[in-house]
C-alpha positions as a Markdown table, in Angstrom:
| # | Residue | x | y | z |
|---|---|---|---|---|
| 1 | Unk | 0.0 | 0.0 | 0.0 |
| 2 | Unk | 2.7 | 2.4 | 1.1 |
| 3 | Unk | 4.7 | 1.5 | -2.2 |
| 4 | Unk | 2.0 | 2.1 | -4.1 |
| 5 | Unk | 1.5 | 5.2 | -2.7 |
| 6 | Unk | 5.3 | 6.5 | -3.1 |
| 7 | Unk | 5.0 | 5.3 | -7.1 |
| 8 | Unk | 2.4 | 7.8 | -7.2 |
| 9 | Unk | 4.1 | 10.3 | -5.1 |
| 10 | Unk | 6.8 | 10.0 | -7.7 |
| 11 | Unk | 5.2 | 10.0 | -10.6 |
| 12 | Unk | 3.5 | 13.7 | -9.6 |
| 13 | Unk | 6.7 | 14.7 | -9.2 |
| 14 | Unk | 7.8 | 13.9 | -12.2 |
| 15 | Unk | 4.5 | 15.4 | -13.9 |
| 16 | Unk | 5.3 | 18.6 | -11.3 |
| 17 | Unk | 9.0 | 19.4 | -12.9 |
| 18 | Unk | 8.1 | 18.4 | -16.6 |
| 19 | Unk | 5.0 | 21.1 | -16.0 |
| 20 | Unk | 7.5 | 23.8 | -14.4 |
| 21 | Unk | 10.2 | 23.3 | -17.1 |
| 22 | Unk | 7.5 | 23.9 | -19.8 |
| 23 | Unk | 6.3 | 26.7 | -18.8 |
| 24 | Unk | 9.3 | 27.9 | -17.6 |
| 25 | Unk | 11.4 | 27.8 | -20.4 |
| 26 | Unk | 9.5 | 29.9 | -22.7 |
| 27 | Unk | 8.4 | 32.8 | -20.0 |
| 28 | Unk | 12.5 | 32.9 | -19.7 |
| 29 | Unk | 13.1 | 32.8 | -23.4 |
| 30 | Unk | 9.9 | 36.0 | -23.7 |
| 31 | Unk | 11.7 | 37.9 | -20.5 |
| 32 | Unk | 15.3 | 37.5 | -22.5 |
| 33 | Unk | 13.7 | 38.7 | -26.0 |
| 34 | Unk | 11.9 | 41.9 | -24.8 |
| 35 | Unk | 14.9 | 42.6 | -22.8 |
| 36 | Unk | 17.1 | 42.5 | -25.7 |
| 37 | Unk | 14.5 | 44.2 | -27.7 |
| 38 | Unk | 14.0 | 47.4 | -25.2 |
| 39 | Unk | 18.4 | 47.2 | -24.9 |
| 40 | Unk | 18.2 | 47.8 | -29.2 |
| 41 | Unk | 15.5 | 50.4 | -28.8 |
| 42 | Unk | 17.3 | 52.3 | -26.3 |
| 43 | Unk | 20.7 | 52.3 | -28.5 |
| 44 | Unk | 18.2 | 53.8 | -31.2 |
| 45 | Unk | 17.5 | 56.7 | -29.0 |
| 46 | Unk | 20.7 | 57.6 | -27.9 |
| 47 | Unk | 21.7 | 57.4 | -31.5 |
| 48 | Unk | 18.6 | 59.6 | -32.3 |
| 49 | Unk | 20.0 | 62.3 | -29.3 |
């Protein structure tokens, strides 16, 4: 009973990280790009100035 339990226990772990990592990733990949983006923009306007 108890191993059964842990088997479960383990595999909603493993659901758990494979759900973080995915959505992880690409919030982290969207933070990076818009921060590079707004870093361009702002070499624009001091070119502009």
């Amino acid at each position: 009973m108890f191993d059964h339990l842990s088997a479960n226990y383990e595999l909603g772990l493993i659901l758990y990280v494979f759900t973080y990592i995915f959505l992880c990733i690409p919030i982290a990949y969207i933070f990076f790009h818009l921060r590079k983006e707004k870093r361009k923009q702002d070499k624009r306007l001091d070119e502009k100035r």
